[in-house]
C-alpha positions as CSV (number, residue, x, y, z in Angstrom):
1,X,3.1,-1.6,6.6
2,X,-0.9,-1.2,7.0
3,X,-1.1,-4.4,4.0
4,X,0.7,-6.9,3.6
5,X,2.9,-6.8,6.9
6,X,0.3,-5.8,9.6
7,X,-2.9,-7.3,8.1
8,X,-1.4,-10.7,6.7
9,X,2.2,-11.6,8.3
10,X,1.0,-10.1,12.2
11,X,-2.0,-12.1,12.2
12,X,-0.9,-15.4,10.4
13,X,2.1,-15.7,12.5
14,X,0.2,-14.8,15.9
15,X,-1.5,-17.6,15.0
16,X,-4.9,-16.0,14.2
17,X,-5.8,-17.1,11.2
18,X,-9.1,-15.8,10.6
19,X,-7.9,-12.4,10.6
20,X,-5.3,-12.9,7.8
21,X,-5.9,-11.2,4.6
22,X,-4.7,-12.9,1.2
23,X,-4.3,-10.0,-1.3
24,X,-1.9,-10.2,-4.2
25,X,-1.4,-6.6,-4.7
26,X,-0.1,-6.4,-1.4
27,X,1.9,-8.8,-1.5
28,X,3.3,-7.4,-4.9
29,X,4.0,-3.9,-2.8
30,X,5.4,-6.0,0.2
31,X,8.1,-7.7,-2.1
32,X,8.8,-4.1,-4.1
33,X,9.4,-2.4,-0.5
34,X,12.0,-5.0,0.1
35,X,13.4,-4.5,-2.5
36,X,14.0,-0.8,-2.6
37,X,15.5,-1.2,1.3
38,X,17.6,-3.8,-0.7
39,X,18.7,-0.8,-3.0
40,X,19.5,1.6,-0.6
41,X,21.6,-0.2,1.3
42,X,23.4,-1.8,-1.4
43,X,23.7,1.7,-2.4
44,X,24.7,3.8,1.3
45,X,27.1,0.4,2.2
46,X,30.8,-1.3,1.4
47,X,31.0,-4.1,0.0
48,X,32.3,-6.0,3.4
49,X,29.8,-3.9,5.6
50,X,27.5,-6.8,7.6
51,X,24.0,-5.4,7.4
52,X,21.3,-6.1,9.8
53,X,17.9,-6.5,8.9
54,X,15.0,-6.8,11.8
55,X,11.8,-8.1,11.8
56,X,8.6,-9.1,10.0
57,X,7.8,-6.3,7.6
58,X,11.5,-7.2,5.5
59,X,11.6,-10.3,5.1
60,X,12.4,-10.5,1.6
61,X,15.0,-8.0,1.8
62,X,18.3,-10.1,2.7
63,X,16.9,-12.3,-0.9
64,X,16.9,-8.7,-2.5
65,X,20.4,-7.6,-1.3
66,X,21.8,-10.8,-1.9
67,X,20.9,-10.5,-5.9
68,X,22.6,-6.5,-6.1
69,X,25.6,-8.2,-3.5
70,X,26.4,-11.7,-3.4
71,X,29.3,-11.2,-0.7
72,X,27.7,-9.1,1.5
73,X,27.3,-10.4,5.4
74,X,23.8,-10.0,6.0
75,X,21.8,-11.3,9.4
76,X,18.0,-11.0,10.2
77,X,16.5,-11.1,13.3
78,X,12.6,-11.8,13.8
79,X,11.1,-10.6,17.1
80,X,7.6,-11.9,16.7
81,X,6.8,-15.9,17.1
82,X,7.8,-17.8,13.8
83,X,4.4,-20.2,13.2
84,X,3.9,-23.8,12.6
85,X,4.3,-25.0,9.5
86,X,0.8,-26.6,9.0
87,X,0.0,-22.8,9.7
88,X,2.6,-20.8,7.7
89,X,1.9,-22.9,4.6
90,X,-1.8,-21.5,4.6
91,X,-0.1,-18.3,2.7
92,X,0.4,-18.6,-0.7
93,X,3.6,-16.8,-1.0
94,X,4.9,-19.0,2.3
95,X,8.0,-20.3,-0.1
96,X,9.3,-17.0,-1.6
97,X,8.9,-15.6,2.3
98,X,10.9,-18.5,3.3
99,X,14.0,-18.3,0.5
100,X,13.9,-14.4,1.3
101,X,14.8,-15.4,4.9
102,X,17.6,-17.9,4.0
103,X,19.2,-15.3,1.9
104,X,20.9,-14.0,4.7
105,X,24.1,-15.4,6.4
106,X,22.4,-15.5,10.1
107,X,18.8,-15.9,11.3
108,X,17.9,-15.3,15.0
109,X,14.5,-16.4,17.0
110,X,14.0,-15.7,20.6
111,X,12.8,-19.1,21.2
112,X,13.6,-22.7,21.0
113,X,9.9,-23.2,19.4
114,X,10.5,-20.8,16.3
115,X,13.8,-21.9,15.9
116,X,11.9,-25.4,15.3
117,X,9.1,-24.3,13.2
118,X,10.9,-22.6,10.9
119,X,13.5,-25.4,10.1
120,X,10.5,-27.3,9.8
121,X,9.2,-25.2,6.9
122,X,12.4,-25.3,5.2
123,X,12.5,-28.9,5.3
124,X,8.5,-29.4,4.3
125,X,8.0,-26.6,2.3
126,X,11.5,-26.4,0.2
127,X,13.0,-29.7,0.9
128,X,16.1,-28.4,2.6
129,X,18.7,-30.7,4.6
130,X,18.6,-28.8,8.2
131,X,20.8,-28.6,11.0
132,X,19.2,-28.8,13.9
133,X,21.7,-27.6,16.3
134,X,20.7,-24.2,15.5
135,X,21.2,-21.4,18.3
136,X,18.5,-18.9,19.5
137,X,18.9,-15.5,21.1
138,X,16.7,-14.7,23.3
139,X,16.0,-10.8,24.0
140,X,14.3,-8.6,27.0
141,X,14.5,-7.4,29.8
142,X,16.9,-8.2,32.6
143,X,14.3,-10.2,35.2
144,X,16.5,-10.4,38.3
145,X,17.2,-6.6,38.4
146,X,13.5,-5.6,37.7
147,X,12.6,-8.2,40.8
148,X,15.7,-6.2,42.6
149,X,14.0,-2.9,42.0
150,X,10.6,-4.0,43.1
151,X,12.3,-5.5,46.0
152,X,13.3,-2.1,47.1
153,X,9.8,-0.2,46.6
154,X,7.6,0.9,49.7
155,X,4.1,-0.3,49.5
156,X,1.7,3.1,50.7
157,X,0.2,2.2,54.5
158,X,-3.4,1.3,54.3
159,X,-6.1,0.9,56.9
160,X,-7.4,-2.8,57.3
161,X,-10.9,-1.3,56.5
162,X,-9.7,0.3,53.3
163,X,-8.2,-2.8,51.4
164,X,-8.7,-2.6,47.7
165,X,-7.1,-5.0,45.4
166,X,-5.7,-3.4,42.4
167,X,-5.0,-4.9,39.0
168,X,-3.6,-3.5,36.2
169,X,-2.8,-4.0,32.5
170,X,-0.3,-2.3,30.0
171,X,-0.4,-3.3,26.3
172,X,-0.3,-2.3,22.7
173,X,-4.2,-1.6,21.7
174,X,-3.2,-5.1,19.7
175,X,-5.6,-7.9,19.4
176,X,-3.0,-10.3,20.5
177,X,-2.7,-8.5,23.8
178,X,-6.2,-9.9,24.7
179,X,-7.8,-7.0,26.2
180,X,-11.2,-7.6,25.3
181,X,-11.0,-11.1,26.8
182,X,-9.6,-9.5,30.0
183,X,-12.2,-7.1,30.3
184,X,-14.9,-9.8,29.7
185,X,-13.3,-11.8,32.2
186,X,-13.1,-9.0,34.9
187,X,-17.3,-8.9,34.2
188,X,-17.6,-12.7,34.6
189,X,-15.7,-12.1,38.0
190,X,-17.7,-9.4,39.4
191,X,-21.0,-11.4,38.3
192,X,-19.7,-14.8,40.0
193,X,-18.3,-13.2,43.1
194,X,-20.4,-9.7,43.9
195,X,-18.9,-9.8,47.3
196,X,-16.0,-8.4,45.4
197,X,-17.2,-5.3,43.8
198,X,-16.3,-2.1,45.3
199,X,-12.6,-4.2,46.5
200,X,-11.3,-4.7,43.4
201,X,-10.4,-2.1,41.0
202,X,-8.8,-3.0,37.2
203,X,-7.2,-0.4,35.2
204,X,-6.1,-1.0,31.6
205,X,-4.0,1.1,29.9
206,X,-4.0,0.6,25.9
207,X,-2.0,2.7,23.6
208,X,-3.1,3.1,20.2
209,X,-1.5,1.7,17.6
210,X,-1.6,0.8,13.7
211,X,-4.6,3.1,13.6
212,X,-4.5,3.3,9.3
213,X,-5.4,-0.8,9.3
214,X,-9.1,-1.5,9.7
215,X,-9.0,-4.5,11.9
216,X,-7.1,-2.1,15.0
217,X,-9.9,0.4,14.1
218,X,-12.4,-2.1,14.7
219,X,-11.0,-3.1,17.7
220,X,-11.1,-0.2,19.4
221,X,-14.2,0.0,18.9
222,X,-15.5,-3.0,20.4
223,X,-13.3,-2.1,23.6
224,X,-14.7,1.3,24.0
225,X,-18.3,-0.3,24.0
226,X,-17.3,-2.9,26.5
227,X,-15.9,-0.5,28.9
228,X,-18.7,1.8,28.0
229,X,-21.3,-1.5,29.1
């Protein structure tokens, strides 16, 4: 989880490729992780169960099942972006990730884009005939009841002379959230328009996350001296 998934797959398929870490030994204890979720549900299942794998840190485990069970149903869903293939192929192991995947009867993307990409990559990097009338399935949350809801609040009563815009951010303590360059931004504001200062107030809220894995660590750092500044 703190190797191979969150400080190669996160990164490369985010699209920030200068954080991606190339390591064969994790990459060794990736596959082997698979590969005993592979075993224990071969093991805890019926033969005619349909087993549903999710997300990044398994994707070698429908290839896995699909050796101890050739019959079984198996679908995987990603819920990160799936990347371009000019940037996938930059892993070394981008193939075996890639025949992993296919391994399973059913693959779902949120988005038209990664539904694209990744039929892409099975054409360039395994030479696959592809269908591209593949489906997506999009996931989240349900927009026209959220807008209902907010609909219905009551903003507090304020006096004319005590107007204070107030922005604020909820996210992941993730580097893909962007929170440094929102806080750098918020600076550049208040040093192009002074008039603002003291009328606009930002708060960001960042929960920790993936503390074990260096680059979050690091982060956090950098944050707390920017607020700090």
């Amino acid at each position: 989880y703190a190797g191979f998934a969150n400080r190669t797959l996160w990164p490369l398929f985010h699209y920030f490729v200068g954080r991606v870490n190339i390591d064969g030994n994790t990459w060794r204890t990736y596959d082997r992780v698979n590969e005993r979720f592979a075993q224990a549900v071969a093991g805890e299942s019926p033969q005619d169960a349909v087993v549903w794998i999710h997300d990044y840190q398994l994707l070698r485990t429908p290839h896995h099942l699909r050796q101890l069970s050739p019959a079984r149903r198996i679908a995987l869903f990603l819920h990160i972006p799936f990347p371009a293939a000019d940037v996938f192929r930059v892993l070394p192991w981008s193939r075996s990730l890639l025949r992993g995947m296919l391994a399973a009867d059913l693959i779902g993307f949120h988005v038209p884009s990664y539904v694209e990409h990744f039929l892409t990559c099975a054409e360039r990097l395994l030479g696959c005939e592809v269908d591209r009338s593949a489906g997506l399935h999009p996931i989240g949350v349900d927009v026209a009841h959220v807008e209902a809801l907010a609909r219905k609040g009551k903003s507090p009563r304020r006096r004319e002379s005590d107007r204070t815009a107030e922005i604020l951010g909820v996210d992941r303590l993730d580097y893909t959230k962007g929170i440094q360059e929102r806080l750098l931004a918020i600076e550049r504001f208040f040093e192009r328009f002074p008039a603002y200062r003291g009328h606009v107030v930002f708060t960001q809220i960042a929960a920790p996350t993936r503390e074990r894995v260096e680059e979050y660590t690091q982060l956090k750092r950098e944050i707390d001296e920017t607020v700090g500044r």
